[in-house]
C-alpha positions as a Markdown table, in Angstrom:
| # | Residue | x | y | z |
|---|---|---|---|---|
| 1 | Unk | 19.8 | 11.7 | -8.8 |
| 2 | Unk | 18.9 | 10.5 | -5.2 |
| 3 | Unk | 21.2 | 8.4 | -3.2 |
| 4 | Unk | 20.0 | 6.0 | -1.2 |
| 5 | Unk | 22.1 | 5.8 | 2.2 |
| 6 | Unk | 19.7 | 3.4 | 4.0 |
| 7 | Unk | 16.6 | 1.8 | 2.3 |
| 8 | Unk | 14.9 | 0.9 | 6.4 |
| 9 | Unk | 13.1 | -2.6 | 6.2 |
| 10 | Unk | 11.1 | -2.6 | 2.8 |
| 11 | Unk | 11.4 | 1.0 | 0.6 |
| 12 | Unk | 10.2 | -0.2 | -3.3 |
| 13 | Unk | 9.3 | 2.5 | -6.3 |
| 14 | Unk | 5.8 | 2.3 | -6.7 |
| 15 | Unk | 3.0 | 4.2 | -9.2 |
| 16 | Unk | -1.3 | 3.5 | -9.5 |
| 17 | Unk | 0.4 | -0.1 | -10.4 |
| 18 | Unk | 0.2 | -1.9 | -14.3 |
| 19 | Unk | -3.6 | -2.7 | -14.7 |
| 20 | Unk | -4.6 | -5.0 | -17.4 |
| 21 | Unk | -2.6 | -8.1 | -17.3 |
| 22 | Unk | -4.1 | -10.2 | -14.8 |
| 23 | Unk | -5.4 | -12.6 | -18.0 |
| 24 | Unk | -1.2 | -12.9 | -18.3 |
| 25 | Unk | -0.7 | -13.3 | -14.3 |
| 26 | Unk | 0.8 | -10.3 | -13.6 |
| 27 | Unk | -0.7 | -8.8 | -10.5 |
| 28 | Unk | -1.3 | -4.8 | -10.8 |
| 29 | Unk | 0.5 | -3.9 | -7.5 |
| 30 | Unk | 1.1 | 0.1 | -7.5 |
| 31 | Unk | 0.9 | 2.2 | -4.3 |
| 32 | Unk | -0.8 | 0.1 | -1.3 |
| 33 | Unk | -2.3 | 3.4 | 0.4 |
| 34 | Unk | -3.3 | 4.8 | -3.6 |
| 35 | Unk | -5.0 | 8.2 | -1.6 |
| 36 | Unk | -1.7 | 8.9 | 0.4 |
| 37 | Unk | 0.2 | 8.5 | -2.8 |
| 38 | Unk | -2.3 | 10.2 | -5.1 |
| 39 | Unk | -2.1 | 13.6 | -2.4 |
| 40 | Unk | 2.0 | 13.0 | -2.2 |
| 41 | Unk | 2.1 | 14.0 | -6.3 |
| 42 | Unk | -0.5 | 16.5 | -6.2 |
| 43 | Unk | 1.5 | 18.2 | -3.6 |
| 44 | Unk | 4.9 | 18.5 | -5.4 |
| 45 | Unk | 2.3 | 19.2 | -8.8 |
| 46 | Unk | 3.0 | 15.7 | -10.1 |
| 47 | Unk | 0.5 | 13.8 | -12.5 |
| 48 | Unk | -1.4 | 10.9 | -10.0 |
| 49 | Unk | 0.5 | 8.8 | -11.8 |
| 50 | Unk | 4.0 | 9.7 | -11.2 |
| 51 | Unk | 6.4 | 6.9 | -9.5 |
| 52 | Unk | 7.0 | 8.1 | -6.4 |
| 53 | Unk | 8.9 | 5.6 | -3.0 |
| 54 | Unk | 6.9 | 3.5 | -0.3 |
| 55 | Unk | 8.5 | 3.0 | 2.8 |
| 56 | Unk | 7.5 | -0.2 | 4.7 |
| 57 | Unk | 7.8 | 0.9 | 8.6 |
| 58 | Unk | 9.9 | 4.2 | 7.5 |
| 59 | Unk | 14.1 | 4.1 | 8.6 |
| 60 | Unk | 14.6 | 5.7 | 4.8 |
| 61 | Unk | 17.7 | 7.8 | 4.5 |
| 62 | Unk | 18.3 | 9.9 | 1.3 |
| 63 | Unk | 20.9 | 11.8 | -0.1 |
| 64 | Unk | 19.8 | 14.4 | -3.1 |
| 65 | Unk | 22.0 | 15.4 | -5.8 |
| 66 | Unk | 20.3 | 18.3 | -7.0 |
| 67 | Unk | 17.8 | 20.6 | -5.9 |
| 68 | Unk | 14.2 | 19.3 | -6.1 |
| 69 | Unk | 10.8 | 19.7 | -4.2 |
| 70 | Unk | 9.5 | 16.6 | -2.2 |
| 71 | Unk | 6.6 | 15.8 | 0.2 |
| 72 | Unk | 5.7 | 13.0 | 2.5 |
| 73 | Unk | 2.5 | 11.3 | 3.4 |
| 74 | Unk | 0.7 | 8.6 | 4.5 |
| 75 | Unk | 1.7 | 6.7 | 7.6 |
| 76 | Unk | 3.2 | 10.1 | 10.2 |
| 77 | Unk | 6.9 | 9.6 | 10.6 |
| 78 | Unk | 9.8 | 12.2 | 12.3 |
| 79 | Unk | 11.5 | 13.5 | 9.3 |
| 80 | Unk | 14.8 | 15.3 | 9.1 |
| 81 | Unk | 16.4 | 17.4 | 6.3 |
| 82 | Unk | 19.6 | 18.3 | 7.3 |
| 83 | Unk | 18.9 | 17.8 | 10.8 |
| 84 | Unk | 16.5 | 20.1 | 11.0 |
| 85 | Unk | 12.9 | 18.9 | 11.7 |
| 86 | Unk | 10.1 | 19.3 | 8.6 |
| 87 | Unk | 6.6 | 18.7 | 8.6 |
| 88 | Unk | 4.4 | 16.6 | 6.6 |
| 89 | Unk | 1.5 | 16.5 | 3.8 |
| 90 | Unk | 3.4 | 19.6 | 2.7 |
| 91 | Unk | 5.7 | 20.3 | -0.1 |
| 92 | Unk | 9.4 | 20.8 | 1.0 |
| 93 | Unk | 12.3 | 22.3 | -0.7 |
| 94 | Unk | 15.4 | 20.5 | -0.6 |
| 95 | Unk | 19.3 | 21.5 | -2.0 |
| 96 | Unk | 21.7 | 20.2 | -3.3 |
| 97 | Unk | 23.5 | 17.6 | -0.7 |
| 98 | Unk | 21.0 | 17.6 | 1.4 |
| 99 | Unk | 19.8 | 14.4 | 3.5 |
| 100 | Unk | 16.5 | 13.6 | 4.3 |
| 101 | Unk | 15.9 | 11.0 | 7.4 |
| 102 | Unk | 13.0 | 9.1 | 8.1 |
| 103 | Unk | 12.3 | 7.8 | 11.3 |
| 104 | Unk | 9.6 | 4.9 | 12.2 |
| 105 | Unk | 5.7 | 5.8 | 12.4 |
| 106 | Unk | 3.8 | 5.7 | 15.9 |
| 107 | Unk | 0.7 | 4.6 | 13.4 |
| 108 | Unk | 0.1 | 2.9 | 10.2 |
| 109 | Unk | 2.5 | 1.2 | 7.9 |
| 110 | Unk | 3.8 | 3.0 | 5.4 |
| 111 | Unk | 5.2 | 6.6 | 4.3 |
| 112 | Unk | 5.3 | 7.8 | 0.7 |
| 113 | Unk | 8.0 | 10.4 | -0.8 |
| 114 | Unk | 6.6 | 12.1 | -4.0 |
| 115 | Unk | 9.7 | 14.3 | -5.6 |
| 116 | Unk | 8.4 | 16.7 | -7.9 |
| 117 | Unk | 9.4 | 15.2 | -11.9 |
| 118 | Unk | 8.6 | 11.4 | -10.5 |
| 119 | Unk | 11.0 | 8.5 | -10.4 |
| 120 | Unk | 12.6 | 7.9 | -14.1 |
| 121 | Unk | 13.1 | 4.2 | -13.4 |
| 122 | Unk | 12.4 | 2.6 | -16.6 |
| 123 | Unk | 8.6 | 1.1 | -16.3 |
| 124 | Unk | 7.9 | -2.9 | -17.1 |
| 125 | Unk | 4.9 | -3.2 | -18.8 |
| 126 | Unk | 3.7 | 0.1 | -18.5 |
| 127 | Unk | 4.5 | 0.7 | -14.7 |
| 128 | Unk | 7.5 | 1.8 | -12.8 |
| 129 | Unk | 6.2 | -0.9 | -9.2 |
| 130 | Unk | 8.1 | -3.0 | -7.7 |
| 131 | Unk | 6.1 | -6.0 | -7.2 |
| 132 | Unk | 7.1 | -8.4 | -4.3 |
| 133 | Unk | 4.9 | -11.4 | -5.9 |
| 134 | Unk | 6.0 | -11.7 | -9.1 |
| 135 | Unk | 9.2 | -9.7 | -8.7 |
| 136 | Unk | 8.5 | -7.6 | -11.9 |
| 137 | Unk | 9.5 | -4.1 | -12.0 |
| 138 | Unk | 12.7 | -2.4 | -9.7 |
| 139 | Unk | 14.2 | -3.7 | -7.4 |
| 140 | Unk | 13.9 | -3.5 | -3.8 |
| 141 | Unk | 15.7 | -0.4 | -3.1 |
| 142 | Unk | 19.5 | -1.2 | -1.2 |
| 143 | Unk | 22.2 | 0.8 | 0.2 |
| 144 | Unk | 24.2 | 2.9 | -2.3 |
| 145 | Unk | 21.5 | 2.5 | -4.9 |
| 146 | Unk | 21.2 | 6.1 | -7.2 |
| 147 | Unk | 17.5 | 6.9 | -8.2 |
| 148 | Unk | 17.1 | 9.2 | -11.2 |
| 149 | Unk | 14.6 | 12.2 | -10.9 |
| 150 | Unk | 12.0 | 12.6 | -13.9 |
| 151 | Unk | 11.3 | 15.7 | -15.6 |
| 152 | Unk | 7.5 | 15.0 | -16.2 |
| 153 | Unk | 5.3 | 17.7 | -14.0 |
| 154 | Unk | 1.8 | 19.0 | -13.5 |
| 155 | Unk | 1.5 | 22.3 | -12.3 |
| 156 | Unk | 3.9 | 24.4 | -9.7 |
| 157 | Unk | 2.2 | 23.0 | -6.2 |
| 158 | Unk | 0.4 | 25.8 | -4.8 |
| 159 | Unk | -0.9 | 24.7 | -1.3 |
| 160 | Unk | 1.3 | 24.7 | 2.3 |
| 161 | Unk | -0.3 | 22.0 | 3.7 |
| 162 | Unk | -3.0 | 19.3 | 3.5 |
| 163 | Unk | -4.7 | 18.6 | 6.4 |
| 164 | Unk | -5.6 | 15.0 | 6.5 |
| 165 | Unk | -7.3 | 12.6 | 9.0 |
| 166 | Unk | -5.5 | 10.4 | 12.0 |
| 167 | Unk | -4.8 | 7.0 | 10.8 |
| 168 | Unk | -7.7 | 5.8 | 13.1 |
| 169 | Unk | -6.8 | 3.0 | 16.0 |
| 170 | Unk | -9.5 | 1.0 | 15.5 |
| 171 | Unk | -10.3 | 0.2 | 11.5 |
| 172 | Unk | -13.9 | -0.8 | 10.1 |
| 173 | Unk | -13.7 | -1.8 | 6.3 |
| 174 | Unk | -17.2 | -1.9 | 4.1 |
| 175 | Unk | -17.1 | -5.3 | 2.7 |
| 176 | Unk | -19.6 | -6.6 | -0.1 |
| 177 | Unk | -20.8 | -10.3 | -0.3 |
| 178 | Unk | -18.4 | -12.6 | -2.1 |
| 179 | Unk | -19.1 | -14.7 | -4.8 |
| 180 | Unk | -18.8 | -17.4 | -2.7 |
| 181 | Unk | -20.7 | -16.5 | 0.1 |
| 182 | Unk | -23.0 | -19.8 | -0.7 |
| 183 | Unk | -19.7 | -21.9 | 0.5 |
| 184 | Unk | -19.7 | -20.5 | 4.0 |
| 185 | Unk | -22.4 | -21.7 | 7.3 |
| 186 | Unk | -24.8 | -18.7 | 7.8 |
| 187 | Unk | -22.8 | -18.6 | 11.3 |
| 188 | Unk | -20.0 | -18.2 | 9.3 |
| 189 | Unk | -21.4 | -14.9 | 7.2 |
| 190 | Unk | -22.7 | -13.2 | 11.1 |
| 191 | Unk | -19.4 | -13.7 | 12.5 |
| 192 | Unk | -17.2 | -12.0 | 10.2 |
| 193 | Unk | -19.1 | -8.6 | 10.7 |
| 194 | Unk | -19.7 | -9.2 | 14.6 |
| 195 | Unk | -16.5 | -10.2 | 15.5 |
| 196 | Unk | -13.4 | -8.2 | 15.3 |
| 197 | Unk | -9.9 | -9.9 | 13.7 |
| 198 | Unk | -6.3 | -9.4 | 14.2 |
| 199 | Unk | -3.8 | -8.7 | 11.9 |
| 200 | Unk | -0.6 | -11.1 | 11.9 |
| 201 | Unk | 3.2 | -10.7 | 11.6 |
| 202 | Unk | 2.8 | -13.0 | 8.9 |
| 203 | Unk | 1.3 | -10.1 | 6.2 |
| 204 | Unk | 2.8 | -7.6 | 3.4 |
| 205 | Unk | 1.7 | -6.3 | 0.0 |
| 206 | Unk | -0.2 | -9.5 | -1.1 |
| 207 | Unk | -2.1 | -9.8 | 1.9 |
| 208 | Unk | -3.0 | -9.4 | 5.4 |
| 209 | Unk | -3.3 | -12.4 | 7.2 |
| 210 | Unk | -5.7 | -12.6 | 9.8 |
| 211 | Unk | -6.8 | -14.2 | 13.1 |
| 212 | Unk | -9.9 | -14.6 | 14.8 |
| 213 | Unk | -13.1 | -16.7 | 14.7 |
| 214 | Unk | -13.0 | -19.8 | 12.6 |
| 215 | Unk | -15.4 | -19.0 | 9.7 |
| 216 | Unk | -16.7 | -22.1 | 9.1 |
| 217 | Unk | -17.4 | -23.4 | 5.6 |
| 218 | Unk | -21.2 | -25.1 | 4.7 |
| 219 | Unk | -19.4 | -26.8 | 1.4 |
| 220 | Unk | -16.1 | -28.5 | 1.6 |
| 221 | Unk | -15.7 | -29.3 | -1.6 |
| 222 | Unk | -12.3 | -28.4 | -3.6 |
| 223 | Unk | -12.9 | -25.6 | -5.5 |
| 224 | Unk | -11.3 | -25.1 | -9.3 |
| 225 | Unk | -8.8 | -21.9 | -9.5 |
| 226 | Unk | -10.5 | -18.7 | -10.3 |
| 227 | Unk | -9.8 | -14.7 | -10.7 |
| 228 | Unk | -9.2 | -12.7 | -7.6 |
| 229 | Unk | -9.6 | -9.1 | -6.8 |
| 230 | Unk | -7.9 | -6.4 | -4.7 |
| 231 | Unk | -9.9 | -6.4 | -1.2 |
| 232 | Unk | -10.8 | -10.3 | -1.7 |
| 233 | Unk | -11.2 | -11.7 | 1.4 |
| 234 | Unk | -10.0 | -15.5 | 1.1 |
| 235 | Unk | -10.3 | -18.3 | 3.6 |
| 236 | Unk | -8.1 | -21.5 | 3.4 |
| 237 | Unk | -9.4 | -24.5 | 4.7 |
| 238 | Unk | -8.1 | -22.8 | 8.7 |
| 239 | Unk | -11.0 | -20.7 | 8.8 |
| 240 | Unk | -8.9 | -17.9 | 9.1 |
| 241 | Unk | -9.5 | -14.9 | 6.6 |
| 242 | Unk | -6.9 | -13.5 | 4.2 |
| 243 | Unk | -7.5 | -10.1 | 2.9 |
| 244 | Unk | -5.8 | -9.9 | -0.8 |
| 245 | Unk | -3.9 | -6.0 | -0.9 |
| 246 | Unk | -2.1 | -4.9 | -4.3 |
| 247 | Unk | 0.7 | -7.7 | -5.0 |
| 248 | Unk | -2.1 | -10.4 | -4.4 |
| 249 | Unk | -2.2 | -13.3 | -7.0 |
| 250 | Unk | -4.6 | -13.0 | -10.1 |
| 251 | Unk | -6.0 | -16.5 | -9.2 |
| 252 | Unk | -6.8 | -18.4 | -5.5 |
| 253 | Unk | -8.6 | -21.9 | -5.1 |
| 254 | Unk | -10.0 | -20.8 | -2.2 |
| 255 | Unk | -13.9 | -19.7 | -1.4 |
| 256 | Unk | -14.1 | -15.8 | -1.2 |
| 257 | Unk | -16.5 | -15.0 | 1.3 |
| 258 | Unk | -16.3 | -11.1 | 1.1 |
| 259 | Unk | -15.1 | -8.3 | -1.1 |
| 260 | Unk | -13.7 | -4.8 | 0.7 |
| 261 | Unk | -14.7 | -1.5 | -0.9 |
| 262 | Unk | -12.0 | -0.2 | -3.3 |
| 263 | Unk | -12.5 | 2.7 | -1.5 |
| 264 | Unk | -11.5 | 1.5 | 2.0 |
| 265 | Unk | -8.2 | -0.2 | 0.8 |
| 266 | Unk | -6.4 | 2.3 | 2.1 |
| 267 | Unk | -6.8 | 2.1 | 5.3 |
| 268 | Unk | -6.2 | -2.0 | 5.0 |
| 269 | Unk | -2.8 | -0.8 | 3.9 |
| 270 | Unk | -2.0 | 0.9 | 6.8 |
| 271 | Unk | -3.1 | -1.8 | 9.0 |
| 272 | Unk | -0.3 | -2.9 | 11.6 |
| 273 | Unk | 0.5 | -5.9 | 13.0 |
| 274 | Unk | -1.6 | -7.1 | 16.5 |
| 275 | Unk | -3.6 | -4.1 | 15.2 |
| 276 | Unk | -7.6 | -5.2 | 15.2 |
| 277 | Unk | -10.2 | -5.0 | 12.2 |
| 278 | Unk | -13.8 | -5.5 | 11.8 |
| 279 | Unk | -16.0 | -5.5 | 8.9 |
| 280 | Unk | -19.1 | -4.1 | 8.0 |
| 281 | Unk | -21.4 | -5.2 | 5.4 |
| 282 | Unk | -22.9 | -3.1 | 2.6 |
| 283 | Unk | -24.7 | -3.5 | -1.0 |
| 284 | Unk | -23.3 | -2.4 | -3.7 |
């Protein structure tokens, strides 16, 4: 078992999320920053698709109850077994007692902790995340909370370390054209690529709100419910976009005007508050 001793703002279980219920309204959440989790389980020889923890702006303490192997990726954080300083992106042995400290990241959002045999919460419809939406799956984790360790594993992990790229300071994401894109002033379409955006305080797992240039609409008609997409980008009538992350609704009344790459969700999720963004379009 793992004891939690202090969950820091947001700490949640997470896996790759519960894919195929969207036609029910269930939202596939899973790992926001699915590359730092994927390399988290490979390094402790999980399966990808272990449950593993996300912590939101790190401050995670943890107590372990038994020996086990864990690593830590994603957003760069000051970690502390037993007061003694450890690295990341590598796997780490830890004993029986010991306490593992997180401290708050210098860049990017948010940390994961892979321990080698998963998370044995039980799953909810297939999947061990906690989403924030629709409040399916675990619960946030709280103070005093035990976690039980799986026994599910890969392989023994047999690499030291995995070098991996600086969260970069300024972030370009690929977009595509939206199925709406016919809703929006031409103006509208050059400025959301020329023009960089903010993120707000006002974001999470559903979405990161953003502000910049109005992106003015051509049509401003209502428009009927319809299925959404992680990367969506969504503008409500303020002009100001909303880009949909993993716990975003199945469904939105308002025009998309831009899709981002699966593939550079990732960095989204690791976006910060006041941090900038621009987009960049490609075909697909």
């Amino acid at each position: 078992m793992i004891e939690v001793v202090a969950p820091g703002p947001l700490s949640t279980v997470q896996d790759l999320g519960r894919a195929g219920y969207a036609a029910l309204g269930v939202p596939r959440s899973g790992a926001a920053d699915e590359r730092s989790f994927r390399l988290a389980n490979r390094l402790v020889g999980n399966q990808e698709t272990a449950a593993g923890i996300e912590a939101t702006f790190g401050g995670l303490r943890l107590r372990f109850h038994a020996p086990t192997t864990v690593a830590l990726t994603g957003a760069p954080v000051p970690v502390t077994v037993d007061n003694r300083q450890v690295g990341m992106n590598a796997p780490l042995r830890i004993r029986a007692g010991s306490r593992l400290v997180m401290g708050s990241p210098a860049e990017g959002v948010r940390t994961y902790l892979a321990v080698r045999g998963g998370i044995a919460v039980p799953p909810v419809l297939g999947s061990r995340s906690t989403d924030v939406l629709s409040g399916l799956g675990p619960a946030v984790l709280s103070i005093g909370q035990t976690i039980p360790i799986g026994q599910e594993t890969a392989h023994w992990p047999n690499v030291d370390l995995a070098p991996t790229p600086p969260i970069p300071a300024e972030v370009t994401l690929r977009v595509s054209c939206g199925p709406r894109e016919e809703w929006f002033t031409p103006e509208a379409l050059t400025t959301l690529v020329s023009q960089p955006y903010q993120v707000t305080t006002n974001s999470n797992r559903i979405g990161l709100r953003l502000a910049g240039p109005v992106l003015d609409r051509a049509l401003i008609d209502e428009l009927p419910s319809e299925g959404m997409v992680g990367g969506a980008l969504q503008v409500p009538p303020n002009g100001q976009p909303v880009l949909f992350l993993v716990d975003h609704p199945v469904t939105g009344g308002y025009p998309v005007i831009g899709v981002v790459l699966h593939d550079d969700l990732h960095l989204a999720a690791q976006l910060r508050p006041a941090q900038q963004v621009r987009f960049r379009y490609v075909s697909t």
